[in-house]
Phi, psi and omega in degrees: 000136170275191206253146212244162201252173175252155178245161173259134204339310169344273185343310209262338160292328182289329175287290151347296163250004155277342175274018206007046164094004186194087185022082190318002182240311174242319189094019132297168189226166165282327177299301144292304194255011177051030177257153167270175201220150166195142171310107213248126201249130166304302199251098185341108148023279187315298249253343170118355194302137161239192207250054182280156166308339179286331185248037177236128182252179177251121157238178181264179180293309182273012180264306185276027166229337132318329185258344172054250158233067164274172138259164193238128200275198184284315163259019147327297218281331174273327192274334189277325198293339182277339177287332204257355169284307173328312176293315169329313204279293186335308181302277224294301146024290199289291204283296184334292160352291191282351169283302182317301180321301190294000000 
């Protein structure tokens, strides 16, 4: 197993904005959806994963401790964005209602 390095605030800021801020996984932000964010390593630690940029992504807290050290394929990643649009469209749906309603 490798032994796994701490990245450093750099690091993690670098990821961060190269994710613009938002979650390679559901498409939340800290700014809207109020989530925290973390560097999230694509091919897991355990699994031989480093801590190059390439194989570090921008997650919210729960898609990476929901995915813990798994990887998460390609539809994993369309089916959670199509659930986190779904939800959008409900929201917007909703608050149109209540615009109306007033």
């Amino acid at each position: 197993m490798a032994k796994r390095k701490a990245l450093s605030k750099k690091i993690r800021c670098e990821v961060f904005k190269r994710d613009k801020f938002t979650c390679k996984w559901c498409g939340r932000g800290p700014v809207l959806d109020g989530v925290i964010l973390e560097v999230d390593h694509i091919t897991p630690v355990k699994e031989g994963g480093n801590n190059h940029m390439l194989n570090l992504v921008t997650s919210c807290f729960d898609c990476n401790r929901g995915k813990a050290a798994n990887k998460i394929d390609d539809n994993k990643v369309v089916a959670q964005q199509k659930k986190q649009l779904d939800l959008e469209q409900d929201k917007k749906e909703q608050m149109e209602l209540v615009f109306q309603w007033h």
